[in-house]
PDB file as gemmi writes it, atoms N, CA and C in Angstrom:
CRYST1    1.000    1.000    1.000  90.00  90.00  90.00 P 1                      
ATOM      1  N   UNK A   1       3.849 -26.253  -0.727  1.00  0.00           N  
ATOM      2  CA  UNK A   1       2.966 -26.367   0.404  1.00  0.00           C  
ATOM      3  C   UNK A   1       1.633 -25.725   0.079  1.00  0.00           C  
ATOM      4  N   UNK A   2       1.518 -24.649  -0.613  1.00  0.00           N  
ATOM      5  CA  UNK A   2       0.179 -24.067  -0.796  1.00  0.00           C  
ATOM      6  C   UNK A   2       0.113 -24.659  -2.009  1.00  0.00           C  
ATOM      7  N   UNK A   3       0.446 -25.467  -2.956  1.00  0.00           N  
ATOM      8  CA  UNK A   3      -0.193 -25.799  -3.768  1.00  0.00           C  
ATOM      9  C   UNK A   3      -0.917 -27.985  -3.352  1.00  0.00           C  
ATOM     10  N   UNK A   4      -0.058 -28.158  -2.346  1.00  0.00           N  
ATOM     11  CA  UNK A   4      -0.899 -29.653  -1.885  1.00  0.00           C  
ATOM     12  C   UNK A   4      -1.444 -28.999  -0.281  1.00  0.00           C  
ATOM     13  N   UNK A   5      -1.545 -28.304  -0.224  1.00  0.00           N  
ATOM     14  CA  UNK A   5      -2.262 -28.021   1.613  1.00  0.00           C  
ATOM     15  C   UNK A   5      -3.419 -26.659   1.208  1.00  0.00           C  
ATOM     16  N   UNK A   6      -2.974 -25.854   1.195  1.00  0.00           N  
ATOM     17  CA  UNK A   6      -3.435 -24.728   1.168  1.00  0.00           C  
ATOM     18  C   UNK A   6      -2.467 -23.124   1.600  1.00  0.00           C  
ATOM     19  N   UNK A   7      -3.366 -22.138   1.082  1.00  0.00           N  
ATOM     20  CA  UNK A   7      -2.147 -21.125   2.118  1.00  0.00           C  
ATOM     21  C   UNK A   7      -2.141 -21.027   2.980  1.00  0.00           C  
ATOM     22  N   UNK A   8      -3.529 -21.142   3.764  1.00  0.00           N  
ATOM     23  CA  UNK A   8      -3.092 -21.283   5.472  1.00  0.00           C  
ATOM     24  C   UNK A   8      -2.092 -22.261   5.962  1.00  0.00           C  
ATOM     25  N   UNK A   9      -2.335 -23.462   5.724  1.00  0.00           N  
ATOM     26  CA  UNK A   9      -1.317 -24.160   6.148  1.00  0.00           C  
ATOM     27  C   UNK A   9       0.024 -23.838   6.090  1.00  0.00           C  
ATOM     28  N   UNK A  10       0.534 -22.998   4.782  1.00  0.00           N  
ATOM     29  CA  UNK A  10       1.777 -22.875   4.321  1.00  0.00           C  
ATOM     30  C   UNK A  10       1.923 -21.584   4.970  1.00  0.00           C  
ATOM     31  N   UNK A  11       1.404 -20.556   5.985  1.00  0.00           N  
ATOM     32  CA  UNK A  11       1.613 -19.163   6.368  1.00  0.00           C  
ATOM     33  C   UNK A  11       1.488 -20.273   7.865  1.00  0.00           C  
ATOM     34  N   UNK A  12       0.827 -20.666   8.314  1.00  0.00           N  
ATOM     35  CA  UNK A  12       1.041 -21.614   9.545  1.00  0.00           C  
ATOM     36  C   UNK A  12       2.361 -22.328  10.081  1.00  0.00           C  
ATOM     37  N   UNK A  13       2.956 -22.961   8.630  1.00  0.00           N  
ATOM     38  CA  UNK A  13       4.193 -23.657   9.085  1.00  0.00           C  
ATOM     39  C   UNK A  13       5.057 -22.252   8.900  1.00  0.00           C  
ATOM     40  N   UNK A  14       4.710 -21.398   8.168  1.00  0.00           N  
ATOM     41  CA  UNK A  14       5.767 -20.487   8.093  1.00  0.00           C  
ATOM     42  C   UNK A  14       6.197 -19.693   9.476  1.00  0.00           C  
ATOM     43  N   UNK A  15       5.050 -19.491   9.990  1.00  0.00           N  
ATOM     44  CA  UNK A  15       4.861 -19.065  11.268  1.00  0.00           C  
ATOM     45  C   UNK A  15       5.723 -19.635  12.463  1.00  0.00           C  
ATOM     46  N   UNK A  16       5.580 -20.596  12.255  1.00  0.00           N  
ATOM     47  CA  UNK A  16       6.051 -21.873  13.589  1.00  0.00           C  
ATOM     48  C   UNK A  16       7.139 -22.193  13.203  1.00  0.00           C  
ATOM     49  N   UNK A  17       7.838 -21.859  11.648  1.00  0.00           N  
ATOM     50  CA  UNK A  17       9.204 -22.269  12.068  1.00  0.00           C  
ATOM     51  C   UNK A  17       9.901 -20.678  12.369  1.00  0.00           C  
ATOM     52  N   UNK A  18       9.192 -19.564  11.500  1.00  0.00           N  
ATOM     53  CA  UNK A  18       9.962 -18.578  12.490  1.00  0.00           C  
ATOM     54  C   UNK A  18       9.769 -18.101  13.796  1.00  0.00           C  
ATOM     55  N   UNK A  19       8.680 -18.486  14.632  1.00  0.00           N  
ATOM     56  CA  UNK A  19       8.554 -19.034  16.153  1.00  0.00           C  
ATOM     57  C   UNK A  19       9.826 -19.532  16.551  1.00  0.00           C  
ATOM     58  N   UNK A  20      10.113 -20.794  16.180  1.00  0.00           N  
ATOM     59  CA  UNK A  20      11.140 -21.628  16.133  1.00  0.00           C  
ATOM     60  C   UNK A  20      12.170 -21.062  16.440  1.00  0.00           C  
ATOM     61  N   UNK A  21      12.395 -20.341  15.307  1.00  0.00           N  
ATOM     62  CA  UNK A  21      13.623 -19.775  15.237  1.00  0.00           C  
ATOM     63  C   UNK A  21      13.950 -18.538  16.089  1.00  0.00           C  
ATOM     64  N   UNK A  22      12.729 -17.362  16.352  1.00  0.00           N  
ATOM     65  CA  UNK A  22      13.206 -16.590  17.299  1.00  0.00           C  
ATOM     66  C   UNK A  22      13.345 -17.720  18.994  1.00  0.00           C  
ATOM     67  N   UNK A  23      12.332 -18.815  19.274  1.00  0.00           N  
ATOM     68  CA  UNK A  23      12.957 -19.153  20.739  1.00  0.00           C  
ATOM     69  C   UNK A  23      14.785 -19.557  20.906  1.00  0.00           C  
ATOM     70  N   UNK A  24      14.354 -20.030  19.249  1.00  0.00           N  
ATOM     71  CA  UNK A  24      16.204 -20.679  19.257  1.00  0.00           C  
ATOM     72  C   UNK A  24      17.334 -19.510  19.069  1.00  0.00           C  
ATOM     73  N   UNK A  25      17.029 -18.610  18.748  1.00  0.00           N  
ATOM     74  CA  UNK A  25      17.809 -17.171  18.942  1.00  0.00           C  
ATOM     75  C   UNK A  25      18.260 -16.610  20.548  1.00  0.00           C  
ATOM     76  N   UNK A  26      17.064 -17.347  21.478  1.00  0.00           N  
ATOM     77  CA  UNK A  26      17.379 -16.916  22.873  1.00  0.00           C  
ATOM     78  C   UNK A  26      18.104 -17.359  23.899  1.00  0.00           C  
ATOM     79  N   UNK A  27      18.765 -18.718  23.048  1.00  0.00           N  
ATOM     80  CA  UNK A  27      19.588 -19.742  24.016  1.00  0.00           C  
ATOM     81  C   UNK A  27      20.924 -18.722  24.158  1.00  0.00           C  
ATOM     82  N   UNK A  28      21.190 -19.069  25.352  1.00  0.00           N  
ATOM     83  CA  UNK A  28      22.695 -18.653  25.269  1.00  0.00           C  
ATOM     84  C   UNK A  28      23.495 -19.807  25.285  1.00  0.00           C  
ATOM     85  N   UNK A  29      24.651 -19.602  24.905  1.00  0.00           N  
ATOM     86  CA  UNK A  29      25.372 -20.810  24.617  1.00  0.00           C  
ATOM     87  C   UNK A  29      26.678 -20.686  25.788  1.00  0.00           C  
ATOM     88  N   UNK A  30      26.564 -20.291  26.957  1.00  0.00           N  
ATOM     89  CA  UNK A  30      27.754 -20.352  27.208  1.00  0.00           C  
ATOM     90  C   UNK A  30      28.830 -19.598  27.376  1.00  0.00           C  
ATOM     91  N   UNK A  31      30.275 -19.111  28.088  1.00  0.00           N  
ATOM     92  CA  UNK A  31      31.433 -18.195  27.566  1.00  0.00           C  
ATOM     93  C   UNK A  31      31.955 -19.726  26.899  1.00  0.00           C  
ATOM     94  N   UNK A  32      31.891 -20.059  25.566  1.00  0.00           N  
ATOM     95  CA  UNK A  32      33.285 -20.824  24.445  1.00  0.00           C  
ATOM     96  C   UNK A  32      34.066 -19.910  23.781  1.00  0.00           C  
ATOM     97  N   UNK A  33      35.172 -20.362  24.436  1.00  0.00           N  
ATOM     98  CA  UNK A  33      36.033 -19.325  23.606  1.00  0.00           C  
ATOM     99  C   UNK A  33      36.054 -19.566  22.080  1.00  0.00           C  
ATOM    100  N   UNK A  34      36.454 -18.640  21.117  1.00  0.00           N  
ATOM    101  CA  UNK A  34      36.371 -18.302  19.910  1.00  0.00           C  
ATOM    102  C   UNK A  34      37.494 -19.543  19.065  1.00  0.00           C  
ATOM    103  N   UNK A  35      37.620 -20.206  18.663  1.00  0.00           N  
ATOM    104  CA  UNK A  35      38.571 -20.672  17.759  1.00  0.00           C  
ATOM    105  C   UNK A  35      39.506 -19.974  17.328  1.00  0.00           C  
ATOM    106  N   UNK A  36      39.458 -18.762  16.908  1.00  0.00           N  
ATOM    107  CA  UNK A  36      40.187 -17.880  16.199  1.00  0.00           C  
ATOM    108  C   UNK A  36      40.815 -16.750  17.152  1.00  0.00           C  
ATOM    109  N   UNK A  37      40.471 -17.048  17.996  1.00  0.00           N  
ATOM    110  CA  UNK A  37      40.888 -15.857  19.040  1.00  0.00           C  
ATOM    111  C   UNK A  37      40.010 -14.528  18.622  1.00  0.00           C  
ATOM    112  N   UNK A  38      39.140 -14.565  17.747  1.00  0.00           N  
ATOM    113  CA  UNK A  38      38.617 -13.091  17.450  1.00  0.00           C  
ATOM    114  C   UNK A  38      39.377 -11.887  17.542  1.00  0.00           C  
ATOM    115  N   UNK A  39      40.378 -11.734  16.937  1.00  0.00           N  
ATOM    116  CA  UNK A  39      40.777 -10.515  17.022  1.00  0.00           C  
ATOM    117  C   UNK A  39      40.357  -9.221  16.107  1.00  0.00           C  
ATOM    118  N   UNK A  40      39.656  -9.765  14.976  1.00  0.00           N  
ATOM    119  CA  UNK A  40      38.763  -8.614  14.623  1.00  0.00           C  
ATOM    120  C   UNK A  40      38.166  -9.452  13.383  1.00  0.00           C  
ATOM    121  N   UNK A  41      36.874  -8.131  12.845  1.00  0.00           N  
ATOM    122  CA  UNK A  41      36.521  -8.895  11.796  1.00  0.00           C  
ATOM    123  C   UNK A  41      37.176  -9.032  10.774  1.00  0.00           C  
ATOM    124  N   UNK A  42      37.675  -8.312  10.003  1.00  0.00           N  
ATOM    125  CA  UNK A  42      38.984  -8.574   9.556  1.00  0.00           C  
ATOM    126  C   UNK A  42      39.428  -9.613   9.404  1.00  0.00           C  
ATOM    127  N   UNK A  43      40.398 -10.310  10.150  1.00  0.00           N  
ATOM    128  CA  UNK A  43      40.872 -11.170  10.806  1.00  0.00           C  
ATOM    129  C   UNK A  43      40.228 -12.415  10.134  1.00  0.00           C  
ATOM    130  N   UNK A  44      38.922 -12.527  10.856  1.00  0.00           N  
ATOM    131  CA  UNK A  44      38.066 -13.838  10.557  1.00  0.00           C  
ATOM    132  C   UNK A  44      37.629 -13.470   9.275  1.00  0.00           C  
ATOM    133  N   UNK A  45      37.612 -12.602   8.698  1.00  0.00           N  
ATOM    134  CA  UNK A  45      37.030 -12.860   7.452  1.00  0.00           C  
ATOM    135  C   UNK A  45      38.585 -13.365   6.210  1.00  0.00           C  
ATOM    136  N   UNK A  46      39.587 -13.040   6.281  1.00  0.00           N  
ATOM    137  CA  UNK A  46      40.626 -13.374   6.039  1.00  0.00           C  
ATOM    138  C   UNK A  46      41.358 -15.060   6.276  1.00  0.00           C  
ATOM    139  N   UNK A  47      40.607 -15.376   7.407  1.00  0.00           N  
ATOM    140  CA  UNK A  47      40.759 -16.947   7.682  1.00  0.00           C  
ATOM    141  C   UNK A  47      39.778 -17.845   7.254  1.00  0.00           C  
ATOM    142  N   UNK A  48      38.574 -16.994   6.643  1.00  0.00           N  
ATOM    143  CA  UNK A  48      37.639 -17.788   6.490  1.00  0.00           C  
ATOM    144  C   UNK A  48      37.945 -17.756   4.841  1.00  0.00           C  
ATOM    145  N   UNK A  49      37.830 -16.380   4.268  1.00  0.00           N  
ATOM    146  CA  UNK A  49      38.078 -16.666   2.656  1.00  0.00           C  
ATOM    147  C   UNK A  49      39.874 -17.959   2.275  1.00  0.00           C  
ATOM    148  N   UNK A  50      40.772 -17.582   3.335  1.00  0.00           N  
ATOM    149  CA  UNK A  50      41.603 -19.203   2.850  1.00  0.00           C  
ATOM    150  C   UNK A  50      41.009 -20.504   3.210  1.00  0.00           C  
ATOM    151  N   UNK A  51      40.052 -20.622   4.109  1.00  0.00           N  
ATOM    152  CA  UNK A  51      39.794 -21.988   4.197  1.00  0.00           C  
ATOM    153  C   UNK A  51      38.932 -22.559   3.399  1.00  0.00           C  
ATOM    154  N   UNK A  52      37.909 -21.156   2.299  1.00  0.00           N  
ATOM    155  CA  UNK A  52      37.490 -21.339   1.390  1.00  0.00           C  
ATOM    156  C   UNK A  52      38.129 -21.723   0.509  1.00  0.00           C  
ATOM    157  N   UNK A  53      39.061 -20.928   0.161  1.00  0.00           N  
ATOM    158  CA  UNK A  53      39.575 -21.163  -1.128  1.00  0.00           C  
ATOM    159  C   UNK A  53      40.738 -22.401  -1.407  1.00  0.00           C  
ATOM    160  N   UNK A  54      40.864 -22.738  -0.152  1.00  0.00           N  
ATOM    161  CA  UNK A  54      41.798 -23.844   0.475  1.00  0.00           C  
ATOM    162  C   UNK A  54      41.522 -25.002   0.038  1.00  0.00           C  
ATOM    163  N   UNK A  55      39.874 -25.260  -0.705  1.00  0.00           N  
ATOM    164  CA  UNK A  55      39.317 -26.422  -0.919  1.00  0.00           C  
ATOM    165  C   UNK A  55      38.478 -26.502  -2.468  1.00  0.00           C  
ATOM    166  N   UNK A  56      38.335 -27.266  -2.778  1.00  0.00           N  
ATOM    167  CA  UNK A  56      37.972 -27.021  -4.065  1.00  0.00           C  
ATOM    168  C   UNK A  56      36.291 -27.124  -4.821  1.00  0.00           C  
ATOM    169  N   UNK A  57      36.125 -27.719  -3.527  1.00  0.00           N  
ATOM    170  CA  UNK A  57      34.600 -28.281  -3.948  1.00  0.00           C  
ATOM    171  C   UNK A  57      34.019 -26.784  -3.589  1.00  0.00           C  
ATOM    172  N   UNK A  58      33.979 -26.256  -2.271  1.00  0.00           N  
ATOM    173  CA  UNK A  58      33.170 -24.837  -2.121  1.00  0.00           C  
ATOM    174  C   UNK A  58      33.160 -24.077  -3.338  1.00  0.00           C  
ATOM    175  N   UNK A  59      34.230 -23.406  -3.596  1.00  0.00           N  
ATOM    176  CA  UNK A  59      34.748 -22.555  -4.645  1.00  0.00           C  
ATOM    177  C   UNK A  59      33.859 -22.991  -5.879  1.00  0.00           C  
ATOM    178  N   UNK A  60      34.377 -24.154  -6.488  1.00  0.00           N  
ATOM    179  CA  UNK A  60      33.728 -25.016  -7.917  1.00  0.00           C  
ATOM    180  C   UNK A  60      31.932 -24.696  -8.012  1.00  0.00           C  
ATOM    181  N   UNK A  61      30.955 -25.337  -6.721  1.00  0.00           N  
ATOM    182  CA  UNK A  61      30.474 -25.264  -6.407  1.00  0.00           C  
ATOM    183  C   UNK A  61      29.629 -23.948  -5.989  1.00  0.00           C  
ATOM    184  N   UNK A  62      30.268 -23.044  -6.065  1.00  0.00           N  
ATOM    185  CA  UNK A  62      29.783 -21.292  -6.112  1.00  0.00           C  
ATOM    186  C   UNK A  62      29.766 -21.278  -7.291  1.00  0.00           C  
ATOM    187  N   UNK A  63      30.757 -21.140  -7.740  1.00  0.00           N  
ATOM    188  CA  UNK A  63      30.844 -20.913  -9.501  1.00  0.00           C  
ATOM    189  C   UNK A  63      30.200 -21.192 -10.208  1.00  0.00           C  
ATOM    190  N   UNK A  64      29.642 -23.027 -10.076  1.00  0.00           N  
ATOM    191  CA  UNK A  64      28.552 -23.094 -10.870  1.00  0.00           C  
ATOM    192  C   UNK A  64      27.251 -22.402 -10.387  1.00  0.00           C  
ATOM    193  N   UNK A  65      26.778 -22.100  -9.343  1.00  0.00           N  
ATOM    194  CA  UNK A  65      25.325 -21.522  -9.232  1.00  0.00           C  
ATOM    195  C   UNK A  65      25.314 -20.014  -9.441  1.00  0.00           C  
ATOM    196  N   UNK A  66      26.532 -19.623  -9.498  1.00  0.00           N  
ATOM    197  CA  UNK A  66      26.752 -18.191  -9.846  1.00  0.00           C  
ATOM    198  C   UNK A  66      26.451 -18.119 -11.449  1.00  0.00           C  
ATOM    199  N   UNK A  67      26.650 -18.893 -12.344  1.00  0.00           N  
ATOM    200  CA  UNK A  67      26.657 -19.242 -13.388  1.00  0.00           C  
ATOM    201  C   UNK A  67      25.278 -19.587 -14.050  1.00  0.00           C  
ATOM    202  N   UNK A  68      24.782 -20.681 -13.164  1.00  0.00           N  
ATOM    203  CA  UNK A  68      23.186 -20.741 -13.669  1.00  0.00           C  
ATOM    204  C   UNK A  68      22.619 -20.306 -13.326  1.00  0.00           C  
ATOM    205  N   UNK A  69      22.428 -19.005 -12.411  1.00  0.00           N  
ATOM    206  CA  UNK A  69      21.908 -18.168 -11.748  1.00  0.00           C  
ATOM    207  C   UNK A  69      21.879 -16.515 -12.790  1.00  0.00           C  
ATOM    208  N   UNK A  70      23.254 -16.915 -12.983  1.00  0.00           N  
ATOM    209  CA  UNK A  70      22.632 -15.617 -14.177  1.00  0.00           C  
ATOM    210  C   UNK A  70      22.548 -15.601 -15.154  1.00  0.00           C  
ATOM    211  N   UNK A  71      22.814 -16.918 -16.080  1.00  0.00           N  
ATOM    212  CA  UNK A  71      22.269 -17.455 -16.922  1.00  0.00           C  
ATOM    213  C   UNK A  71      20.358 -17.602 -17.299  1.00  0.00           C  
ATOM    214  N   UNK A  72      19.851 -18.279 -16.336  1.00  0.00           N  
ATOM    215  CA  UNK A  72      18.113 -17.920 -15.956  1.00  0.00           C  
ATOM    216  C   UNK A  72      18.520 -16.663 -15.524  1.00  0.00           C  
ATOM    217  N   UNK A  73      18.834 -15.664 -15.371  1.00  0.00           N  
ATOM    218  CA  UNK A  73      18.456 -14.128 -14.681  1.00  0.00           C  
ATOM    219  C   UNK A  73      18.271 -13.407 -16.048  1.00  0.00           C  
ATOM    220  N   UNK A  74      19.737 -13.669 -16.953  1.00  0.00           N  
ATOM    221  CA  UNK A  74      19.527 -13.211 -18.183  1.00  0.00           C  
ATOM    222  C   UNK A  74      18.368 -13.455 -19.154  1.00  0.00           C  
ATOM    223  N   UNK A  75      17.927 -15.097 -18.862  1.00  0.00           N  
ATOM    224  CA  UNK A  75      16.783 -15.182 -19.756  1.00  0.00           C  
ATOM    225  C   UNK A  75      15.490 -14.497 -19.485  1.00  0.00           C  
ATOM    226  N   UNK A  76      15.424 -14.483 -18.251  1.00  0.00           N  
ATOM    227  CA  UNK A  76      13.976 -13.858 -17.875  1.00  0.00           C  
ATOM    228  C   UNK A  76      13.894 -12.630 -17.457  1.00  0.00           C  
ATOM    229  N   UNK A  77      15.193 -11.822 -17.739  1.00  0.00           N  
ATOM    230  CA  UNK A  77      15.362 -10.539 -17.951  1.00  0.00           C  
ATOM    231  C   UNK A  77      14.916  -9.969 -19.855  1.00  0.00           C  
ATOM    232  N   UNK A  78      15.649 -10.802 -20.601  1.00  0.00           N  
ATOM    233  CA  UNK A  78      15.301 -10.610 -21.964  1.00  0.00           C  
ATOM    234  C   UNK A  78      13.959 -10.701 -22.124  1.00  0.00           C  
ATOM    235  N   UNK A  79      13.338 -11.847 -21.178  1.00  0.00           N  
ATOM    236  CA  UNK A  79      11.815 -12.344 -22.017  1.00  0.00           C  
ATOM    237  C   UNK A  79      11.014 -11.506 -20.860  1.00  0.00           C  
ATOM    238  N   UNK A  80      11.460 -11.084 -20.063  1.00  0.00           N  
ATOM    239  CA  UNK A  80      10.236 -10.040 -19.274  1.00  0.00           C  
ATOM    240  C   UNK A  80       9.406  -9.489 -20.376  1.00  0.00           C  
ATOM    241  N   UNK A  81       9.957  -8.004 -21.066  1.00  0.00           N  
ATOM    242  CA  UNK A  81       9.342  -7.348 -22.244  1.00  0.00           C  
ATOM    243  C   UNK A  81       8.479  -7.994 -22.929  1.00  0.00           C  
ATOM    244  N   UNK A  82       8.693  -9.359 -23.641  1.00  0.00           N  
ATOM    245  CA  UNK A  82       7.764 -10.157 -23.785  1.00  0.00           C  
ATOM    246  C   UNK A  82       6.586 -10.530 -23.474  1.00  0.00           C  
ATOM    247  N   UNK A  83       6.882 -11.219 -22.257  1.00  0.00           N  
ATOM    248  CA  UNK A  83       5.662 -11.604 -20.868  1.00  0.00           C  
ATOM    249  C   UNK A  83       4.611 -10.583 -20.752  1.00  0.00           C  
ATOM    250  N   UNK A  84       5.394  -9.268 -20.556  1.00  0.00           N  
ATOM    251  CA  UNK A  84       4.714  -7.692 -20.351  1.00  0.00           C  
ATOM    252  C   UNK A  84       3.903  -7.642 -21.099  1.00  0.00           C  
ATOM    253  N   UNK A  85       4.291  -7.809 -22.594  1.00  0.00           N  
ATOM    254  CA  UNK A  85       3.956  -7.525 -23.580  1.00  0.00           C  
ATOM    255  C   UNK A  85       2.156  -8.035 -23.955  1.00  0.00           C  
ATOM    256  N   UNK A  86       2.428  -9.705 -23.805  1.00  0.00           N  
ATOM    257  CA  UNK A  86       1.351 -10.271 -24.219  1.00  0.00           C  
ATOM    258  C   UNK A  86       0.197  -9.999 -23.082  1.00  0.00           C  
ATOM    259  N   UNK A  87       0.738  -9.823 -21.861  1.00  0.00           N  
ATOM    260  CA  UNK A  87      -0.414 -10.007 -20.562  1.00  0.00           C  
ATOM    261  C   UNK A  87      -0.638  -8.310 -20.575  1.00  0.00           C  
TER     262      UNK A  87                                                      
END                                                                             
């Protein structure tokens, strides 16, 4: 965005979608009861890591960006010193 608009534009939309987002923070939604019955966090976090792991694409799908993620982290950790170096 700031490189085909400008930065104002791109601190503008940035603006208006977190506008956005605090009016949409103020809705209330309602008493819906919980799916899970909420009985603690605990609980839901325990139902949520099996329904993760329950499936194969999520899981697979972490793994790889966990993977090329620190793969580029490692490289531009090594070549920082470098970068440093010449600039």
């Amino acid at each position: 965005m700031v490189a085909l608009a400008g930065p104002g534009w791109a601190l503008d939309t940035t603006a208006a979608a977190l506008t956005a987002s605090a009016l949409l923070a103020t809705l209330r939604l309602g008493n819906s009861p919980r799916p899970s019955g909420g009985a603690s966090v605990v609980a839901d976090l325990r139902e949520g890591w099996q329904e993760f792991s329950s499936r194969t694409w999520p899981w697979v799908t972490a793994l790889q960006f966990a993977l090329v993620i620190g793969a580029l982290q490692a490289a531009y950790e090594a070549l920082r010193p470098v970068v440093a170096r010449r600039t």
